[in-house]
C-alpha positions as CSV (number, residue, x, y, z in Angstrom):
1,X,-5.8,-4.5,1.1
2,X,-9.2,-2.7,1.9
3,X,-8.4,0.1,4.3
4,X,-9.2,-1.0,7.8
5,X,-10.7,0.6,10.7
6,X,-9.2,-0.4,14.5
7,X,-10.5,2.2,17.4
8,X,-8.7,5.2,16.4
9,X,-6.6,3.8,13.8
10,X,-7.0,3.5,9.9
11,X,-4.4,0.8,8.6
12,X,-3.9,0.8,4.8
13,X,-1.4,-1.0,2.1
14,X,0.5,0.9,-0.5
15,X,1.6,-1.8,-3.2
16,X,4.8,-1.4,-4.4
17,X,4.6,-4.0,-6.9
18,X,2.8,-7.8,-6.7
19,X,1.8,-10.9,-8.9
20,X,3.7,-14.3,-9.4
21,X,6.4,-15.7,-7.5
22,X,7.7,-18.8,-8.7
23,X,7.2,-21.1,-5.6
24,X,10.2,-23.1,-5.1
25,X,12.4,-19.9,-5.6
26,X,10.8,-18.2,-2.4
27,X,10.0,-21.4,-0.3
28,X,12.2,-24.5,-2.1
29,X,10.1,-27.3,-0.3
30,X,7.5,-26.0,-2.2
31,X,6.9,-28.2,-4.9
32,X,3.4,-28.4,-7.1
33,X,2.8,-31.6,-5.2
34,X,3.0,-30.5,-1.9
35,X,1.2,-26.9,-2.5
36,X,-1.9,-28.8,-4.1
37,X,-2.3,-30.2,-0.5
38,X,-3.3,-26.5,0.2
39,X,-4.7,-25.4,-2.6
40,X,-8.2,-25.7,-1.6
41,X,-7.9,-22.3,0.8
42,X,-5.2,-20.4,-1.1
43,X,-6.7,-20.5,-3.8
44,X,-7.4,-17.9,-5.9
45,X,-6.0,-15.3,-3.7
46,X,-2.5,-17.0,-2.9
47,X,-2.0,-19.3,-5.4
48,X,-2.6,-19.1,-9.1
49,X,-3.8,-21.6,-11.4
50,X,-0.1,-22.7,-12.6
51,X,1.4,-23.2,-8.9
52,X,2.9,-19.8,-8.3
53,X,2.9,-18.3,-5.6
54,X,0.9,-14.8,-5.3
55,X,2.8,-12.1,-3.2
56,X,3.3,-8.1,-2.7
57,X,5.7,-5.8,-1.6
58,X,3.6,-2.9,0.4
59,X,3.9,-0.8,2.9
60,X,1.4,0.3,5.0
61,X,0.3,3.0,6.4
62,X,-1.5,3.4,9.9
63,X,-3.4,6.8,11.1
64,X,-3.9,8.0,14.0
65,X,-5.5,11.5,15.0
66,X,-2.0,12.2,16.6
67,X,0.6,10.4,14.7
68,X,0.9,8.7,10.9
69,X,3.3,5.5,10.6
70,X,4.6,4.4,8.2
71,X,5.9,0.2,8.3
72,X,8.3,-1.1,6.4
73,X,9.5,1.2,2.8
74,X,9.8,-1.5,0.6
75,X,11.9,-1.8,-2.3
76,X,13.1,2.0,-3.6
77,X,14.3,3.3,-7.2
78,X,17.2,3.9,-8.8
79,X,19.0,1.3,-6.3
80,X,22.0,-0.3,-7.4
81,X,21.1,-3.9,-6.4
82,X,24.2,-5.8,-8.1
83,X,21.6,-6.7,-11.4
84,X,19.7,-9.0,-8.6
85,X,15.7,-9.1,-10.2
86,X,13.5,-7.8,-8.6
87,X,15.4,-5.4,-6.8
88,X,17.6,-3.9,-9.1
89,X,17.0,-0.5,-10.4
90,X,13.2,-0.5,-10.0
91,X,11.0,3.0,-11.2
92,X,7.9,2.4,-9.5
93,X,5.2,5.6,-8.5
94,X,5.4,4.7,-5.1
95,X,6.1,7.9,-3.5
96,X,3.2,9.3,-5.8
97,X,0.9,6.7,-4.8
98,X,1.6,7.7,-1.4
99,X,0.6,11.5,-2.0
100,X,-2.6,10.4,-4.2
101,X,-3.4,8.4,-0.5
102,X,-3.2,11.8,1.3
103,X,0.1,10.5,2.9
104,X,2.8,12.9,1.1
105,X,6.4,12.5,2.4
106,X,6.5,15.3,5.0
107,X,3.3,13.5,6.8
108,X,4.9,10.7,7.4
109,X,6.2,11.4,11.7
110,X,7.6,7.6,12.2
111,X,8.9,4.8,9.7
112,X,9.2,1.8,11.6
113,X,11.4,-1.0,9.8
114,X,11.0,-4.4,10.7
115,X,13.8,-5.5,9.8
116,X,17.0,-4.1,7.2
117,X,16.1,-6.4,4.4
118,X,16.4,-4.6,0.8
119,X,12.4,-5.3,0.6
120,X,11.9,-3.3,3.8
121,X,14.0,-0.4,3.4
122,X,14.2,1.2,-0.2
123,X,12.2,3.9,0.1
124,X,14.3,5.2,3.4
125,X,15.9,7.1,1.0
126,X,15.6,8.9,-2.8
127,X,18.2,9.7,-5.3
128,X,18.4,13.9,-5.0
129,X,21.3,15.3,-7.4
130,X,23.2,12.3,-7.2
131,X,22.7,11.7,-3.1
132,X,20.7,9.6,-1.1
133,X,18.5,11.9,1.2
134,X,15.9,10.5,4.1
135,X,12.3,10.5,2.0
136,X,10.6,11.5,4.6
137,X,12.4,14.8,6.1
138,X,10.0,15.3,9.3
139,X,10.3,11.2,10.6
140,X,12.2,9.0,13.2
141,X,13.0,6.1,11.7
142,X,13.2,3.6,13.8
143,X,15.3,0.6,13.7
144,X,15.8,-2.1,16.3
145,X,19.6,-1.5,18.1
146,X,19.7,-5.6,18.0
147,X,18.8,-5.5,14.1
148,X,21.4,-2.8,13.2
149,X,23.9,-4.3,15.7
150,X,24.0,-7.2,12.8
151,X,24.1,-5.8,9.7
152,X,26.2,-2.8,10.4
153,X,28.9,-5.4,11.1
154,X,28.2,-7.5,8.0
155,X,31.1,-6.9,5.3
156,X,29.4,-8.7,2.6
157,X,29.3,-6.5,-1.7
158,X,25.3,-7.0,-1.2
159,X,24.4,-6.1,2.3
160,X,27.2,-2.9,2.1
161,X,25.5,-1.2,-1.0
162,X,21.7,-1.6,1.4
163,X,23.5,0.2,4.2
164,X,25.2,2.7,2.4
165,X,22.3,3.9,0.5
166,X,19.2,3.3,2.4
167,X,20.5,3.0,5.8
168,X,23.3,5.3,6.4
169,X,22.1,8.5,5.3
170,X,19.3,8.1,7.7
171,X,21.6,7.6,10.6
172,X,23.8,10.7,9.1
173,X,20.7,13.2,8.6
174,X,20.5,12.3,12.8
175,X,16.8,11.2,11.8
176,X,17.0,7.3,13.4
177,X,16.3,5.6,16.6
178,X,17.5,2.1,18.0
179,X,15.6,0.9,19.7
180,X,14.4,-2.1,22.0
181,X,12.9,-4.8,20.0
182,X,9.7,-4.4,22.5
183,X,9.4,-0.4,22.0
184,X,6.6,1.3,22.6
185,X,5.3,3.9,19.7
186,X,2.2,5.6,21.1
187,X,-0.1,3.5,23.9
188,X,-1.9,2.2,20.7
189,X,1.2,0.8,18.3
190,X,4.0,-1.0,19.6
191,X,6.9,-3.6,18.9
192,X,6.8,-7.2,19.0
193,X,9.9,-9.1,19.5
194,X,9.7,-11.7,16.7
195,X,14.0,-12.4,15.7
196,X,14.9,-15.7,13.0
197,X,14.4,-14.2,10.1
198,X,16.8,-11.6,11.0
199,X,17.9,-10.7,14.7
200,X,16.1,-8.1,15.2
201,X,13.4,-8.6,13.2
202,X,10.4,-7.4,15.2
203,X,6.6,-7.3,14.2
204,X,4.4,-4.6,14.6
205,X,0.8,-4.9,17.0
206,X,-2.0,-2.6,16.5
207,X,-4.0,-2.3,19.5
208,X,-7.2,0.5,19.9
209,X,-10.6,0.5,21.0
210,X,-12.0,-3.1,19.7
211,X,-10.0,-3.2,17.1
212,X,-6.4,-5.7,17.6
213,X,-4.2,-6.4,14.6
214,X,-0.6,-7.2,14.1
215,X,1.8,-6.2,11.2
216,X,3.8,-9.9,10.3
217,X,7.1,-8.2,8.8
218,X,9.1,-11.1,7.7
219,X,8.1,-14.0,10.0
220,X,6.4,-15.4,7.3
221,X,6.5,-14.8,3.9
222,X,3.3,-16.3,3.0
223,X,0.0,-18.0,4.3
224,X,1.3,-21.6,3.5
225,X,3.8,-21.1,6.3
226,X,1.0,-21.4,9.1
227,X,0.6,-24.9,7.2
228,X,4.2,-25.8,6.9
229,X,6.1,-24.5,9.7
230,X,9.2,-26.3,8.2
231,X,9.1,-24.1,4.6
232,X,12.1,-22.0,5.3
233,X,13.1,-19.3,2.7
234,X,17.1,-19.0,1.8
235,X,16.5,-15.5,3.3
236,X,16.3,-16.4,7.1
237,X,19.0,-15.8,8.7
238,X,18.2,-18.6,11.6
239,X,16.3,-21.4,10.2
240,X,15.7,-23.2,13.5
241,X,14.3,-19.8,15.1
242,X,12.7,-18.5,12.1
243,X,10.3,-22.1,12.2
244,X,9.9,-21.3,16.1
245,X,9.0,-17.9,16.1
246,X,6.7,-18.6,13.0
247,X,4.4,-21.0,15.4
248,X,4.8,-19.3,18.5
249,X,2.9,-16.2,16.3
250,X,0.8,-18.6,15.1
251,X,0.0,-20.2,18.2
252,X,-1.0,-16.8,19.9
253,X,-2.9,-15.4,17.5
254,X,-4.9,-18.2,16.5
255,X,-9.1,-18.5,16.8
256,X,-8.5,-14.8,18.2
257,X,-10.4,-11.3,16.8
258,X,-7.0,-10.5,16.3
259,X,-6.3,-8.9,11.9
260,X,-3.4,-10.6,10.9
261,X,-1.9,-8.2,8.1
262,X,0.8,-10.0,5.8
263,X,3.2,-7.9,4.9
264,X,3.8,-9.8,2.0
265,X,0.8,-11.3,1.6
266,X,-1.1,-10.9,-1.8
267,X,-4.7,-8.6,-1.5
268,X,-7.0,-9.0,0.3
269,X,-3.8,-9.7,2.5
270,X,-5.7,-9.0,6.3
271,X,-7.0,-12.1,7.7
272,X,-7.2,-14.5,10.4
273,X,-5.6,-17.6,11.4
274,X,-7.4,-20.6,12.6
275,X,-6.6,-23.9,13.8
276,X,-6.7,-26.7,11.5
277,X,-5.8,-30.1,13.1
278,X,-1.8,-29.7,14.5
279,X,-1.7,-26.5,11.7
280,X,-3.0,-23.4,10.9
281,X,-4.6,-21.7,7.8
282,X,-5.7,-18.2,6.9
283,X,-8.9,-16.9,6.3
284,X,-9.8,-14.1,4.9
């Protein structure tokens, strides 16, 4: 994404990595036939020639004269992700992509994590003599109380090994905040409640000057969705509310000024969404 100016904020997107999903693996109802429907405005920026899916793990960053966020931390390296591709074991220059931006790790003042996915919270942490210390020593992390709530209490190999290295030794180092899935950052950045995925799963809204964006987190996972509010992923925690949330969003934000900035979508990722008969699409 082309860094983007709103009032007094600067919003940009740090890739972690991107390219080719296989579509039916993300989003199983979709099949070649039925994403052909749609090709016409993914294409080329969404969907490739052969049917795949086009996607990106980022985080961004958004400036302020006063504060610099940091949403969502994406995937991490050196994590121990039970062989699971893509996750497992990445080495990515992430953390010196982020100082070539300007943004080295002691600028960072807030991480805000949507939600406690593996995609959304790697980089909470880095491997430092054989222990996982908070990346970015001078932040708050926030996490939503609601979100935390639920996964602390999850026993499961998978969601354990995300806790204890990327979650946990935030909460230890006394650097983390629950918080209310409505909080309130600075009068220009605050949380929107937006739970099925996961729940707490909260988006992020952008408001300064003219300028009006919101930060999608995981209510969708790509542009087709505002199409095909039924394409759940295997990754939602509650399908029914996951589908209800996805339109309400899409219902709000729709034929407005308002940047919507997927947080996986592929570049040129900020767009808007407009009607299109009893559906949405994305324009960019």
């Amino acid at each position: 994404m082309d860094p983007i100016s709103l009032g007094r904020l600067r919003v940009s997107a740090l890739v972690e990595t991107a390219g080719p999903t296989r579509a039916t693996w993300l989003l199983p109802n979709a099949t070649p036939e039925a994403l052909d429907r749609h090709r016409a405005w993914l294409a080329p920026h969404f969907l490739d020639g052969g049917g795949r899916l086009l996607q990106s793990v980022h985080a961004f960053v958004v400036r302020t004269p006063d504060v610099t966020v940091l949403v969502d931390t994406c995937i991490g390296n050196d994590k121990d992700r039970g062989g699971r591709r893509p996750f497992h074991m990445l080495r990515t220059p992430f953390l010196d992509d982020l100082r070539s931006a300007g943004c080295p790790p002691e600028s960072i003042d807030v991480v805000v994590c949507t939600h406690l996915h593996v995609d959304h919270v790697g980089w909470n942490t880095r491997l430092d003599n054989g222990r996982w210390v908070p990346t970015f020593p001078r932040a708050r992390y926030l996490f939503a109380r609601r979100e935390w709530e639920h996964w602390s209490s999850e026993t499961d190999d998978d969601t354990k090994r995300i806790m204890a290295d990327s979650v946990g030794p935030v909460l230890d180092a006394g650097l983390a905040d629950l918080v209310a899935m409505d909080h309130r950052i600075t009068d220009e950045i605050e949380l929107e409640p937006t739970p099925g995925h996961t729940p707490g799963h909260v988006s992020v809204r952008l408001r300064s000057g003219d300028g009006d964006a919101v930060i999608t987190g995981d209510l969708m996972h790509h542009p087709v969705q505002m199409a095909e509010f039924g394409w759940v992923t295997t990754f939602d925690s509650d399908v029914e509310a996951a589908r209800a949330t996805r339109r309400a969003f899409c219902d709000r934000y729709a034929d407005t000024p308002v940047k919507v900035l997927g947080t996986h979508f592929h570049h040129p990722t900020a767009g808007r969404i407009v009607r299109a008969g009893d559906a949405y699409r994305f324009v960019v």
